[in-house]
C-alpha positions in Angstrom: 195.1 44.4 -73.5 195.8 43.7 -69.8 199.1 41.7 -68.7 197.8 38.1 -68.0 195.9 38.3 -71.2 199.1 39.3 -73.2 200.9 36.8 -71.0 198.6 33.8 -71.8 198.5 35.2 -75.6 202.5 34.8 -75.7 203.0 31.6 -74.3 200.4 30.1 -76.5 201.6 31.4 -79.3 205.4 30.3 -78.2 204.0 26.4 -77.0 202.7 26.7 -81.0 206.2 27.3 -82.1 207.3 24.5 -80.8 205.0 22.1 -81.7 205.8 23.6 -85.8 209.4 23.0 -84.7 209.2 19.4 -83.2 207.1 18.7 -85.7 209.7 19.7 -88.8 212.5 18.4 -87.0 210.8 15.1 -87.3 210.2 15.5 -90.5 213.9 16.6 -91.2 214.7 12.9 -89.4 212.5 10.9 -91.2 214.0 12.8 -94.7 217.8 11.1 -93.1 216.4 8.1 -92.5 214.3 7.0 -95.4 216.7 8.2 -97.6 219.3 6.1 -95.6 217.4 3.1 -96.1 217.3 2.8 -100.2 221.0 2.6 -99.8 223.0 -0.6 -99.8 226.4 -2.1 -100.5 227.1 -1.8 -104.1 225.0 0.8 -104.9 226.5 3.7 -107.8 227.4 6.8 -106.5 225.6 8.8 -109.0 222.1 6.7 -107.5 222.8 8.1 -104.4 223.6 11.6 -105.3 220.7 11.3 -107.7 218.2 10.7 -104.6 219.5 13.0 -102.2 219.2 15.9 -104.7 215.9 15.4 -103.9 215.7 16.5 -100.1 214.1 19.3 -98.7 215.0 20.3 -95.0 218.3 18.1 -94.6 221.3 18.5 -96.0 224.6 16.2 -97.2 228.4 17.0 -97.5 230.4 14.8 -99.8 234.0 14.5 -99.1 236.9 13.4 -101.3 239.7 11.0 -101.1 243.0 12.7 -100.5 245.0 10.4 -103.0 242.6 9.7 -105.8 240.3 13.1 -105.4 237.2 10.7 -105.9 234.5 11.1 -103.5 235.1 8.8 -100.8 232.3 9.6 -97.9 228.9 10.9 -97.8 227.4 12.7 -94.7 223.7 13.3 -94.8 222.0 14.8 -91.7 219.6 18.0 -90.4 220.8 21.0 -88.7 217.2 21.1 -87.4 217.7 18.1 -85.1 221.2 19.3 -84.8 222.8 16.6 -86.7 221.9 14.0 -84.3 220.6 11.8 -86.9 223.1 11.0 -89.5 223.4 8.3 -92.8 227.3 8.0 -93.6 228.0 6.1 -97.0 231.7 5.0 -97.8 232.2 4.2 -101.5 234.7 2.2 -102.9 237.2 2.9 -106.1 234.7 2.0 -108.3 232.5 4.8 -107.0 230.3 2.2 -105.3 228.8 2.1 -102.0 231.0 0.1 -99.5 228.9 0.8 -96.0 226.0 2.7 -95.4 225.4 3.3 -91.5 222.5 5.2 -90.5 223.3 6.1 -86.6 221.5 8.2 -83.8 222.1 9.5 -80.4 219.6 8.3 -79.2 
């Protein structure tokens, strides 16, 4: 196999790699974002873990209240799209949802 052929071989084969990666990066964004959306004020916090048990290429952290160890926060984002798409839900005493703000960098 000569060099340009190897060459041209390579970068094709990278430029693929890419497109695969952009391509499940968006997907890992869209996950965030839909999920994100079938939240709302006043929704349980056992409906939201519930749903985002279900993803696939994203990810969520769920932090507790230092005073009354109850969860308090809910960070769902992608370390494919390096976290640059995020859903944050604050939940209230009674385990509710108080906000739900999906945000981007973009």
């Amino acid at each position: 196999m000569s060099k340009s052929m190897f060459l041209k071989l390579a970068g094709g084969m990278l430029f693929l790699c890419m497109l695969l990666y952009v391509w499940i990066a968006n997907e890992a964004r869209k996950e965030v974002y839909f999920l994100c959306g079938n939240f709302v004020a006043g929704t349980r916090l056992d409906d939201v873990q519930r749903q985002l048990n279900t993803i696939n290429i994203s990810r969520y952290e769920q932090f507790k209240d230092a005073k009354t160890g109850q969860i308090s926060l809910i960070h769902h984002s992608s370390a494919l799209n390096f976290h640059l798409f995020v859903c944050e839900i604050k939940f209230d005493d009674n385990k509710q949802a108080s906000s739900v703000n999906y945000r981007s960098i973009f």
